[in-house]
C-alpha positions as CSV (number, residue, x, y, z in Angstrom):
1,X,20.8,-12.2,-10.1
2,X,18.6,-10.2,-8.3
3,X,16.2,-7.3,-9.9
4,X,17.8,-4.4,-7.2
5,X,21.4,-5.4,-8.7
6,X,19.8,-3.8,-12.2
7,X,17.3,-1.9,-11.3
8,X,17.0,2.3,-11.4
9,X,17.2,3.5,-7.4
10,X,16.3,6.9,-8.6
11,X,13.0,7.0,-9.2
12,X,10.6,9.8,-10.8
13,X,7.5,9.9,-9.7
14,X,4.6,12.3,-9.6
15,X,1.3,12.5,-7.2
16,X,-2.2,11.4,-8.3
17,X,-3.0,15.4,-8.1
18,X,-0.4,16.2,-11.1
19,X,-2.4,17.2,-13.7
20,X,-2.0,15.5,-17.5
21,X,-0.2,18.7,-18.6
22,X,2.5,18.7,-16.3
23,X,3.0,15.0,-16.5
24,X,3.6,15.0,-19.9
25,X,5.9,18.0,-19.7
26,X,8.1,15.9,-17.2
27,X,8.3,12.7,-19.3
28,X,9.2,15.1,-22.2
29,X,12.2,16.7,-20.1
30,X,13.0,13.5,-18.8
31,X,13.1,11.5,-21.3
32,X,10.7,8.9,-19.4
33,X,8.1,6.7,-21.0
34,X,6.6,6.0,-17.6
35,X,6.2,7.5,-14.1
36,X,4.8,5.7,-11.0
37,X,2.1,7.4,-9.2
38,X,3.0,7.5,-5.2
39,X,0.4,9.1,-2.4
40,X,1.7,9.2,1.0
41,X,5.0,7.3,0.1
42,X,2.6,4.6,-1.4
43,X,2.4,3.7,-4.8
44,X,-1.2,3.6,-6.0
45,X,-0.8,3.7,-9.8
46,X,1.0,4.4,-13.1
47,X,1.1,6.5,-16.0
48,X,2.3,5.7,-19.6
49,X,2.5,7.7,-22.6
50,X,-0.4,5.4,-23.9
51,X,-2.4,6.1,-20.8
52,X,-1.5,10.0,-21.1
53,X,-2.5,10.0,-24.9
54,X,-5.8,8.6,-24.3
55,X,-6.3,11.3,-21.8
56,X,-5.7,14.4,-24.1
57,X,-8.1,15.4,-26.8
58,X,-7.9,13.8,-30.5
59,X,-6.3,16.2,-33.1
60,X,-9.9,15.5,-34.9
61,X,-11.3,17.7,-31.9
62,X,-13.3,21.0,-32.6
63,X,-11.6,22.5,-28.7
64,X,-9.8,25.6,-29.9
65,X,-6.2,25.0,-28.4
66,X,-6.9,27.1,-25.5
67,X,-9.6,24.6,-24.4
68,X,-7.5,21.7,-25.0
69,X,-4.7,23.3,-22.8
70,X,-7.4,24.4,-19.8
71,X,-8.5,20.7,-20.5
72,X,-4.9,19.2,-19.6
73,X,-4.2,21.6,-17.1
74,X,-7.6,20.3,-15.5
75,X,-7.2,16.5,-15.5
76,X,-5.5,15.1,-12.7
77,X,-3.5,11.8,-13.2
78,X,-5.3,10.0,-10.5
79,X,-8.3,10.1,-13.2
80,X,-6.4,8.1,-15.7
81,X,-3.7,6.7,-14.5
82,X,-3.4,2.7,-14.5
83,X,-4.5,1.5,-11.0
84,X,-4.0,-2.3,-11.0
85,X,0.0,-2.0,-11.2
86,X,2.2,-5.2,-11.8
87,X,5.3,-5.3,-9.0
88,X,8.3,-7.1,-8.4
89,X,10.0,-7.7,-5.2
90,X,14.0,-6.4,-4.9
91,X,15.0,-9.7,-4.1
92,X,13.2,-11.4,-7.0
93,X,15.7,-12.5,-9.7
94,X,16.0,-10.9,-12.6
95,X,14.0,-13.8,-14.7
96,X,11.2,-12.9,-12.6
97,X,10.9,-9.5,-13.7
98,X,10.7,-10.9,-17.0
99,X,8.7,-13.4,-17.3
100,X,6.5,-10.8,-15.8
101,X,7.1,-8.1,-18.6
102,X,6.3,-10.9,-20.7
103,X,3.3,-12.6,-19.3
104,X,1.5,-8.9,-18.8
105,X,3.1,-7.2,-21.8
106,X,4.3,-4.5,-19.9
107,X,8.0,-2.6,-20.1
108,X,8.2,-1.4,-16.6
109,X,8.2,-2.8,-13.1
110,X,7.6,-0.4,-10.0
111,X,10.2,-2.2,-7.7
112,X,8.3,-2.3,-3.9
113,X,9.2,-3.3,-0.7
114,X,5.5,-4.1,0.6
115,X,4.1,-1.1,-0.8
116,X,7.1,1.5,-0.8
117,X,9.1,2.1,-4.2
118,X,12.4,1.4,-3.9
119,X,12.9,1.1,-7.4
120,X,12.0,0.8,-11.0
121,X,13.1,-1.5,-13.5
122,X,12.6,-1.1,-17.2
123,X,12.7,-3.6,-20.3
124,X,15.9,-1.2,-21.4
125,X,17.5,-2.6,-18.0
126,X,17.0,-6.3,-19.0
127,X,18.2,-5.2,-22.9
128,X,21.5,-3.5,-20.8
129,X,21.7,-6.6,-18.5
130,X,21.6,-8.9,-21.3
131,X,24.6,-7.2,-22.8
132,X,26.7,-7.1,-19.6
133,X,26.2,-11.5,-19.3
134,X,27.1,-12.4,-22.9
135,X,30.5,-9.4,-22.3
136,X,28.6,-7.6,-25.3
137,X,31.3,-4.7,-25.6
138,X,34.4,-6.1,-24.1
139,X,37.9,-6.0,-26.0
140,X,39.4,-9.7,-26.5
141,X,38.2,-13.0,-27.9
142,X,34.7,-15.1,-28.5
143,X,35.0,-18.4,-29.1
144,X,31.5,-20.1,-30.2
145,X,31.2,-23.7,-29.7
146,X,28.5,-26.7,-30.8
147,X,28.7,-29.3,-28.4
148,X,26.6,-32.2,-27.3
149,X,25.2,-31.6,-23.9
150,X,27.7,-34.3,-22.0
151,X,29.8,-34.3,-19.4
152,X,33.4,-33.2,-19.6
153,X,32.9,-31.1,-23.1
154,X,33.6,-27.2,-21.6
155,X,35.9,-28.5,-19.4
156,X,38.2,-29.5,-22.2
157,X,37.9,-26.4,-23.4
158,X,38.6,-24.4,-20.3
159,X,41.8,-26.7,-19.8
160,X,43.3,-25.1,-23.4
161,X,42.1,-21.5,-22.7
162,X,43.8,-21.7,-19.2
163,X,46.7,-23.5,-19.8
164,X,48.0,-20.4,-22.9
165,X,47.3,-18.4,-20.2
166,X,44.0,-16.5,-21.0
167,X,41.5,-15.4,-18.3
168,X,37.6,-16.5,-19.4
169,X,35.7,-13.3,-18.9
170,X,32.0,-14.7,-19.7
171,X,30.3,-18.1,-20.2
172,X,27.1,-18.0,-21.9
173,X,25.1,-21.3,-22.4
174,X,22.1,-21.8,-24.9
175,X,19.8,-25.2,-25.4
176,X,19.0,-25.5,-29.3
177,X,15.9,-27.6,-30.5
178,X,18.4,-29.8,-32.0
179,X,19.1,-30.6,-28.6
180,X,22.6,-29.7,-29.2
181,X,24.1,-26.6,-26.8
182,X,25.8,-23.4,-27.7
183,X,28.6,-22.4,-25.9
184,X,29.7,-18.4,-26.5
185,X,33.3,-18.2,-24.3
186,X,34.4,-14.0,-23.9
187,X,38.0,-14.3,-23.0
188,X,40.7,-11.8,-21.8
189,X,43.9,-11.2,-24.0
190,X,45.0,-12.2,-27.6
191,X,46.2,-14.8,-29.2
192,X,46.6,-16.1,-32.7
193,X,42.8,-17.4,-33.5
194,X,44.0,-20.2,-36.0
195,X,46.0,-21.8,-33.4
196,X,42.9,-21.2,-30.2
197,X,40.6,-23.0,-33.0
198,X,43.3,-26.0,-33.8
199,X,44.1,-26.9,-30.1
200,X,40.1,-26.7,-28.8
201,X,39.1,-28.8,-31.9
202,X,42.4,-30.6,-31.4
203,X,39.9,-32.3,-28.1
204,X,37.1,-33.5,-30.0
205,X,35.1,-29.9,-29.9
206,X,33.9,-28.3,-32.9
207,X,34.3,-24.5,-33.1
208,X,31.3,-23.1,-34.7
209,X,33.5,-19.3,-34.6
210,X,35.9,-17.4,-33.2
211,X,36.4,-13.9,-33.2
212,X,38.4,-10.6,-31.4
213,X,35.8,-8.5,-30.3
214,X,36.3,-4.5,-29.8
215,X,35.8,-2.7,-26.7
216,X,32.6,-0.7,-27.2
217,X,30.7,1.5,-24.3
218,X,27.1,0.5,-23.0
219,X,25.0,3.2,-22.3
């Protein structure tokens, strides 16, 4: 999966002449945490509302409010703004993007094509993308299986799913330490659970649960 398949196309950004004031205004109306900083259709920096906090004055501050305010109307974001930016590429996959949110410890990812934005992806876009794999959300069934990690085990189970005539919506593997392997099946339709349980464990497979899930909106 690639990052522009879940990242944000429209992107706010502001110029490294916006002053702190108005910055901060436009996350506030926004409901943004972040805004690139583009010049010339480049992107030379980012702001945060860490990076915009450290720029206004501390509430322990003796500047009567009026001074504060001329303050914020004076600073421009290009004087505090985050220069050294961490990218990713559109075509990257999406585990790129984060084990770069991870191994910086950052929550946003300009998306650039050499140096133009073409996107922006946010850890709420991987928390969103997560929940679209696993079928987080989706009316039917989950069946959750403990398996050895051999040959032939899901295929077992995808021969008793098929043959009642249920579609298998979403296949989500894990690796445990245990060095066994958790299988979470989301499947179209219904049936009666007891009996989905008997026939997979009925081929040697133990079913660790099995549940109907409820259709539920992402946003």
């Amino acid at each position: 999966m690639a990052v522009k398949d879940f990242m944000t196309e429209k992107v706010v950004y502001i110029s490294p002449e916006t002053t702190v004031a108005h910055a901060a205004d436009l996350m506030r109306e926004q409901g943004l945490r972040r805004l690139p900083v583009i010049e010339h259709d480049k992107l030379v920096g980012l702001v945060t509302e860490g990076t915009l906090a450290e720029a206004s004055p501390s509430k322990a501050t003796t500047l009567s409010i009026y001074e504060m305010n001329y303050l914020l109307n004076k600073t421009k974001v290009g004087d505090v703004m985050i220069k050294n930016v961490v990218t990713v590429e559109p075509y990257a996959s999406l585990e790129d993007a984060i084990y770069l949110m991870m191994k910086h410890n950052v929550g946003v990812l300009p998306v650039t094509d050499g140096q133009y934005v073409v996107g922006i992806i946010t850890d709420k876009d991987v928390f969103k993308t997560f929940l679209e794999v696993s079928g987080y959300g989706e009316e039917g069934i989950r069946v959750r299986i403990l398996t050895d990690n051999t040959v032939g085990v899901l295929e077992k189970v995808v021969k008793v799913i098929s043959d009642k005539g249920l579609n298998i919506r979403r296949n989500v593997l894990a690796n445990r330490p245990s060095g066994k392997v958790v299988v979470e099946i989301q499947i179209d339709g219904d049936m009666d659970l007891d009996q989905l349980k008997a026939d997979v464990e009925a081929q040697g497979v133990i079913v660790d649960s099995i549940a109907r899930t409820a259709a539920k909106a992402i946003s």
